[in-house]
C-alpha positions as CSV (number, residue, x, y, z in Angstrom):
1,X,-7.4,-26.9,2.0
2,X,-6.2,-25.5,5.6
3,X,-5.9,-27.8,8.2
4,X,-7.1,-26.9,11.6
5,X,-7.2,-29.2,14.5
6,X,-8.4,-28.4,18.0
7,X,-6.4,-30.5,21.0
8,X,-9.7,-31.2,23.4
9,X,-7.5,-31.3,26.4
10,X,-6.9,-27.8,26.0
11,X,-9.9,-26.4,24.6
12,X,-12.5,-24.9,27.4
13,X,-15.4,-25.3,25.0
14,X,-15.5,-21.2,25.0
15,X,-16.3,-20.8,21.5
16,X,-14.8,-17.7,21.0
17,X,-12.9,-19.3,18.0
18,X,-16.1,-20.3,16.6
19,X,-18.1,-16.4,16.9
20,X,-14.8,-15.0,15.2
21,X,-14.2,-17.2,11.9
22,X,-15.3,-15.0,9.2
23,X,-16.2,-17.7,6.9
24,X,-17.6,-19.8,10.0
25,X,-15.8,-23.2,9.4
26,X,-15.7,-24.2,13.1
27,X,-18.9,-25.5,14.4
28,X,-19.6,-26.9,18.2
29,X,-18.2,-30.4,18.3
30,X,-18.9,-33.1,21.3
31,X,-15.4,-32.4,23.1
32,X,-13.8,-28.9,21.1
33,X,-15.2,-27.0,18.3
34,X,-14.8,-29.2,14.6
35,X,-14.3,-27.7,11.4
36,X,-17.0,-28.2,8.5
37,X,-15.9,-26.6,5.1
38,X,-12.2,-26.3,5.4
39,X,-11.6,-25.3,2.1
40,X,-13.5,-22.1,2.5
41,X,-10.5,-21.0,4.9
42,X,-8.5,-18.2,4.2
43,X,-5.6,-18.6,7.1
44,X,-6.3,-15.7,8.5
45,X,-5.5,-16.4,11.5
46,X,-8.3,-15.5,13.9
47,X,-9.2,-18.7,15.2
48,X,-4.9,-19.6,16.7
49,X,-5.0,-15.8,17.8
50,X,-8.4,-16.0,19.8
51,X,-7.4,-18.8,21.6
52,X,-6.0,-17.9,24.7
53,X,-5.3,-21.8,25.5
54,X,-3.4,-22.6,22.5
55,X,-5.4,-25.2,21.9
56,X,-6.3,-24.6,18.4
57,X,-3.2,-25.8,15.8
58,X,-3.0,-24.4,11.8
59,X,-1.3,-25.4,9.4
60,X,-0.7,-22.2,8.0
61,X,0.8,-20.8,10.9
62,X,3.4,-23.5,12.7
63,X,5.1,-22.8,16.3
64,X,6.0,-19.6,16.6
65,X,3.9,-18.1,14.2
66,X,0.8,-16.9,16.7
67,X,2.3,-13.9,18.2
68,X,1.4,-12.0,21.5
69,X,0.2,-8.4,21.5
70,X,3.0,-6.5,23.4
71,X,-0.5,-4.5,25.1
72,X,1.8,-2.0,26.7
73,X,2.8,-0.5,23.5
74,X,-0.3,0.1,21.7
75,X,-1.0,3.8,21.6
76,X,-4.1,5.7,22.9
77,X,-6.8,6.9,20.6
78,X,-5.5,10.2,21.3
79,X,-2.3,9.6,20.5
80,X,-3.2,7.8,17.4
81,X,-5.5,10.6,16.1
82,X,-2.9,13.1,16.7
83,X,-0.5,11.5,14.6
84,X,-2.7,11.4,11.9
85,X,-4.4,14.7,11.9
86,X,0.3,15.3,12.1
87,X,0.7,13.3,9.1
88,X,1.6,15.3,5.8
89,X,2.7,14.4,2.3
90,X,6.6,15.2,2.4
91,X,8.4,16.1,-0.8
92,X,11.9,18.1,0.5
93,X,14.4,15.9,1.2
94,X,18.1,15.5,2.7
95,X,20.8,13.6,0.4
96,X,20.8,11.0,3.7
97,X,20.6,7.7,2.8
98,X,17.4,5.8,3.6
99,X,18.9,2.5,5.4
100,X,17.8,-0.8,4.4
101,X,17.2,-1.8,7.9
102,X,14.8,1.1,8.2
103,X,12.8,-0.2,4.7
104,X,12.4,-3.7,5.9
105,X,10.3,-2.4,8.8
106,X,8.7,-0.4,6.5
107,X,7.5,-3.1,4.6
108,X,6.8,-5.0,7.1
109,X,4.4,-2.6,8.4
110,X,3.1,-2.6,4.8
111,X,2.1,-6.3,4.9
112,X,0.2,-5.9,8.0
113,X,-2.6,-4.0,5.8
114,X,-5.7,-6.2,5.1
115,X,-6.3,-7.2,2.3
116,X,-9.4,-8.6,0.4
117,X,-10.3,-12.2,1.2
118,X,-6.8,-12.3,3.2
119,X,-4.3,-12.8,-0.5
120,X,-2.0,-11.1,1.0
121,X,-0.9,-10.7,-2.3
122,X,0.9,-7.2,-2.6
123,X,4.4,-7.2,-3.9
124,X,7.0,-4.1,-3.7
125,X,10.3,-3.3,-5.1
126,X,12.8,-1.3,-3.2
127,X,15.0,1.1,-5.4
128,X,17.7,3.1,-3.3
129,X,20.2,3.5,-6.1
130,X,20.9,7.0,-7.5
131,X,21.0,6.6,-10.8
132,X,18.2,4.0,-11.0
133,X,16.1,6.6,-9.1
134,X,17.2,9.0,-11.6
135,X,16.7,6.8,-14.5
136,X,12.7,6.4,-13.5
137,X,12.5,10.0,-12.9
138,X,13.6,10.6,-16.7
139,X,11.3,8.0,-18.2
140,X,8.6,9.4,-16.2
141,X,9.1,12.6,-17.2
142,X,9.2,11.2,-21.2
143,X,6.5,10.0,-21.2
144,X,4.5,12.9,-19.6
145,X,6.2,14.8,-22.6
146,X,5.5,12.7,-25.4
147,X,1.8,12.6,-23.9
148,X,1.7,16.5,-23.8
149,X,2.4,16.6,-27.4
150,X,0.0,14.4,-28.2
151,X,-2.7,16.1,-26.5
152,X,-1.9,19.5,-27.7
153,X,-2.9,17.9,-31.3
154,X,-6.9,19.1,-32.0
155,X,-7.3,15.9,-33.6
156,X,-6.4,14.0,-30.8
157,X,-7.7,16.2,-28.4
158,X,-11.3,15.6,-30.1
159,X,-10.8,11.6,-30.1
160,X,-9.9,12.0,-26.1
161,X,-13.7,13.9,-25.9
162,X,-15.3,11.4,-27.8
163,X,-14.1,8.1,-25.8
164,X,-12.6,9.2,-22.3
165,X,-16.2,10.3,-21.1
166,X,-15.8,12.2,-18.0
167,X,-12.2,11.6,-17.5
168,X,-11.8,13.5,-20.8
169,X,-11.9,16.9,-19.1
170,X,-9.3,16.3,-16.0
171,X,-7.0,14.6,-18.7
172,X,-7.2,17.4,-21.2
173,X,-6.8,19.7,-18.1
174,X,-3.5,18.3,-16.6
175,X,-1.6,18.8,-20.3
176,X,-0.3,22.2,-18.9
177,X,0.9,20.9,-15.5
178,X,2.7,17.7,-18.1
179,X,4.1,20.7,-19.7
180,X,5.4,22.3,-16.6
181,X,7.0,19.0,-14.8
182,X,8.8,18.5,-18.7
183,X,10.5,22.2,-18.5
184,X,11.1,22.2,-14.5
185,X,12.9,18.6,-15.5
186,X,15.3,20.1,-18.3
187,X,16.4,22.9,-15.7
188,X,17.3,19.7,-13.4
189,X,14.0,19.7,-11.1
190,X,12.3,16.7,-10.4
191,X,9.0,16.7,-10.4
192,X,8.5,13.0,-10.0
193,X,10.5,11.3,-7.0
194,X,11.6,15.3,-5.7
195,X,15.0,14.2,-4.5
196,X,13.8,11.5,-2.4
197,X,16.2,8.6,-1.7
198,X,14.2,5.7,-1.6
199,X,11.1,4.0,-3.6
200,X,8.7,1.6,-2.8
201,X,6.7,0.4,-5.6
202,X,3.7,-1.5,-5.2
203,X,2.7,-4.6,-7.5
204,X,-0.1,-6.7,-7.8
205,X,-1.0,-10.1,-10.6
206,X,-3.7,-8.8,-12.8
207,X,-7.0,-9.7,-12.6
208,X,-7.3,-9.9,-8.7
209,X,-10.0,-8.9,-6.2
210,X,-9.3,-5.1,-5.5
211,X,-6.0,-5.0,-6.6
212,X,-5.5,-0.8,-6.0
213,X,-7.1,-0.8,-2.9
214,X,-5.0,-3.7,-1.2
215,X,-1.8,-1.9,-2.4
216,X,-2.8,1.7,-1.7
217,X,-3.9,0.4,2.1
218,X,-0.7,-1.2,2.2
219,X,1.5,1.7,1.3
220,X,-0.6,4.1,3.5
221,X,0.5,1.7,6.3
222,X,3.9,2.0,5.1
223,X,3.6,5.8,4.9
224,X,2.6,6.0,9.3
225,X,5.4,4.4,10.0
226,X,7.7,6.1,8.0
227,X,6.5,9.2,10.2
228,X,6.7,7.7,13.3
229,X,10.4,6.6,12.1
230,X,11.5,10.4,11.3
231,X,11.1,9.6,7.5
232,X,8.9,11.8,5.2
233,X,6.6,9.9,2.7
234,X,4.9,11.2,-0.1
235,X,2.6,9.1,-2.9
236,X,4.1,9.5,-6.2
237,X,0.7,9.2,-8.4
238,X,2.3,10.6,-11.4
239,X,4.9,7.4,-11.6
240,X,1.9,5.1,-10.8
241,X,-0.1,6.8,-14.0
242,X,2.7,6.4,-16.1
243,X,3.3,3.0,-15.2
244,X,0.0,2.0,-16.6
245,X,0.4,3.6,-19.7
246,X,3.8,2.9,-20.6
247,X,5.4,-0.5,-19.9
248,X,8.9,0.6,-20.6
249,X,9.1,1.7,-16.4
250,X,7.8,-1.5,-15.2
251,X,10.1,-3.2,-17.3
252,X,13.2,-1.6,-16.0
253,X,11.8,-1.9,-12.4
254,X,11.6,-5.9,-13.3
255,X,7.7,-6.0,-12.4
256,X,6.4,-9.1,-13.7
257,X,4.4,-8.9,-17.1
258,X,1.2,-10.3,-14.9
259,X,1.3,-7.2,-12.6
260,X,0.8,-4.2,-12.5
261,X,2.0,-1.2,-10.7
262,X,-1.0,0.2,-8.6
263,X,1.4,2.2,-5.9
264,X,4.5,4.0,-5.1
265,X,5.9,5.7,-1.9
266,X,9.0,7.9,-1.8
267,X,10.9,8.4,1.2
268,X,13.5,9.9,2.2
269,X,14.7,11.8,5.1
270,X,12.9,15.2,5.5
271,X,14.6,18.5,5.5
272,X,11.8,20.2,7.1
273,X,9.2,18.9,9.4
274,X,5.2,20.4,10.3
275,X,4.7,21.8,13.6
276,X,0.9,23.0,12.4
277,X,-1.4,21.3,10.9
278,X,-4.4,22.6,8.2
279,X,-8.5,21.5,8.9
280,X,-9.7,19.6,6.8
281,X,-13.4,20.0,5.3
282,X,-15.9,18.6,7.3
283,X,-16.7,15.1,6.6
284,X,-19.8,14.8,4.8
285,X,-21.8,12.0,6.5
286,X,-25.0,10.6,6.3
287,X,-26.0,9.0,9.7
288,X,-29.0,6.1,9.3
């Protein structure tokens, strides 16, 4: 259970702490708001970073730990929309190496994505090696091929009709693009990681609240500030499908047998970079 205390002879009885908690644990008290429910907090944070007098103390968050907004470096809404109508999946890379400097802020930027009921509770491992790159490439690609096979058989093909439902047809139809990625990959193509020269994988313990969407939000966090960084970023869904079928890749990444792998990033430095950018289809909304 959190504990919050709010010092009176700072607190001007504003109550802007109290309109903000999500989970509304502080309540009007006789000299500064009081906190009923404690348990129910989930450290986010809001009530410290409301108070412009300090006055309110968490445990979760000792001195230090409530951090100003540097104002005059937040972008415009402009500028923001522009980089993200800029943004594009990036999969030709130079042999430069991506520094580990450079991934830290990455990943920082990563665990700035929300997450459901504030777990926090994403996990990533960094692999810049060559050959370990190359070495999840190949099982990748192995599996994709065993997989192939597997669903050229009419037998099996029949069984994957009968229980898949409506994923049966986009699994059935993605055997000749397997096939494809398995023949680019003997000529020495990579179809999985494309050259780049750094992976982030995303992790998460089983049986969490909205495990895939906390990680993907992270990693599309991690993926704008690769751009603004002069890195290209591209999702590597095929590893992440693999990974969920075939243990033998988490194993060798050391993901805990808890977890599992609902998101990957490779980055690397680009070789080319957009100067245009494609419409997209207009949103379809429904306005109430």
């Amino acid at each position: 259970m959190a504990k919050i205390e709010v010092d009176a002879r700072l607190c001007k009885q504003c109550g802007a702490c109290i309109l903000t908690c999500p989970e509304n644990i502080l309540v009007e008290g006789e000299h500064a708001p009081r906190t009923v429910h404690a348990e129910l907090c989930t450290s986010c944070g809001h009530c410290a970073a409301i108070c412009g007098q300090g006055a309110i103390h968490h445990e979760s968050f000792p001195e230090g730990a409530i951090i100003p907004v540097k104002t005059d470096l937040l972008p415009s809404g402009d500028q923001v929309l522009e980089m993200l109508r800029a943004r594009r999946s990036l999969r030709v890379f130079t042999d430069a190496e991506v520094e580990q400097p450079v991934v830290e802020r990455i990943i920082e930027a990563a665990q700035l994505a929300p997450t459901a009921h504030n777990l926090q509770n994403v996990e990533y491992i960094v692999v810049r090696k060559k050959d370990e790159l190359k070495a999840i490439s190949d099982m990748a690609v192995r599996f994709f091929e065993k997989m192939s096979k597997q669903l050229r058989n009419p037998l099996v093909r029949g069984i994957v009709r009968l229980t898949s439902g409506h994923e049966a047809k986009s699994l059935l139809d993605f055997v000749p693009e397997m096939e494809v990625m398995v023949e680019g990959h003997k000529k020495g193509e990579d179809f999985i990681l494309r050259g780049a020269q750094c992976l982030i994988v995303a992790h998460v313990e089983r049986n969490i609240h909205l495990p895939e969407a906390n990680a993907m939000l992270a990693l599309h966090n991690a993926s704008l500030l690769a751009q603004a960084m002069g890195l290209g970023s591209f999702l590597v869904g095929y590893l992440v499908g693999a990974c969920g079928r075939d243990r033998s890749i988490p194993d060798f990444l050391g993901v805990p047998k808890t977890h599992r792998v609902h998101g990957a990033l490779a980055l690397g430095y680009p070789k080319q970079m957009f100067s245009r950018w494609p419409k997209r289809k207009p949103p379809e909304v429904t306005w109430r």
